[in-house]
Phi, psi and omega in degrees: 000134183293147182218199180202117160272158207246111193225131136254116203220134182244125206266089178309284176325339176270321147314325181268348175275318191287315194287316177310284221286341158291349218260332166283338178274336164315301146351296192246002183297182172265309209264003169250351153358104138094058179248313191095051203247134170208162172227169159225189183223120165281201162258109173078006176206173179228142214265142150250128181214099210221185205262287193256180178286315207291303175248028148286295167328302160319285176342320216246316139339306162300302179283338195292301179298324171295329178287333197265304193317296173320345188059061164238112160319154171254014179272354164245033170263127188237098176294148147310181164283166162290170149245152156274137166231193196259164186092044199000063164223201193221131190249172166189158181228129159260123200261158174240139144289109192246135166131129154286116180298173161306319177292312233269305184288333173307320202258019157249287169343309168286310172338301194290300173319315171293001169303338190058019175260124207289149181072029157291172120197135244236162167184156213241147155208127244339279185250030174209173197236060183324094193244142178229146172225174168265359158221158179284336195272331150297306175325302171313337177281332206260354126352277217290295175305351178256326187308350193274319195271149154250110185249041196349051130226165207282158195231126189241148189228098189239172140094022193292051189235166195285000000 
């Protein structure tokens, strides 16, 4: 029976190319010059760190764009508050999301189920979602209808056999 699986998953390597390379360009621009503006990369999240709001922002533009260029989503930066830190600037953390929650695979589950297309059927298996049919061309629908829904995290189609 054909099946597929539904993974949310982040190429930690690609991220981490994104966050250096905004972090030089942050790093050599004119308009962040004598700002404090830097970022890092923690375990599971990236650092924001600037003089003002104005070029935290600017800052978190600048990774955003290093992120799309890499072909990394931006559903899976969960931005933080601004925080005051000391010396009078301002941080903010973006944490990455990796993973299907448990809510996350239920409220997919029902999705496919609601789709009606007959003989799907959808099941959780840990942090991933498995669905099988008895034709490919329903998989392929059900494909199609989830790249269509926004479930504000990013969705990977791995695992494709006949």
């Amino acid at each position: 029976m054909p099946t597929f699986d539904v993974v949310s998953r982040l190429d930690m390597q690609e991220v981490r190319n994104a966050v250096d390379q905004a972090a030089r360009e942050v790093s050599t621009r004119y308009d962040f010059r004598n700002t404090g503006t830097s970022m890092a990369l923690g375990e599971g999240s990236i650092t924001l760190n600037s003089s003002t709001e104005d070029r935290l922002a600017a800052a978190r533009q600048v990774l955003e764009e290093k992120l799309v260029r890499r072909k990394v989503s931006l559903k899976a930066l969960d931005y933080g508050k601004v925080q005051e830190a000391a010396g009078a600037t301002v941080r903010q953390v973006a944490g990455l999301r990796a993973g299907i929650s448990s809510d996350r695979s239920r409220e997919l589950n029902k999705f496919i189920k609601g789709l009606g297309i007959k003989g799907v059927q959808s099941s959780t298996q840990g942090d991933q979602l498995r669905v099988q049919s008895k034709k490919r061309d329903d998989l392929q629908a059900v494909i199609a209808a989830l790249k269509e829904a926004d479930f504000d995290v990013p969705l990977q189609y791995v695992n494709f056999r006949d």
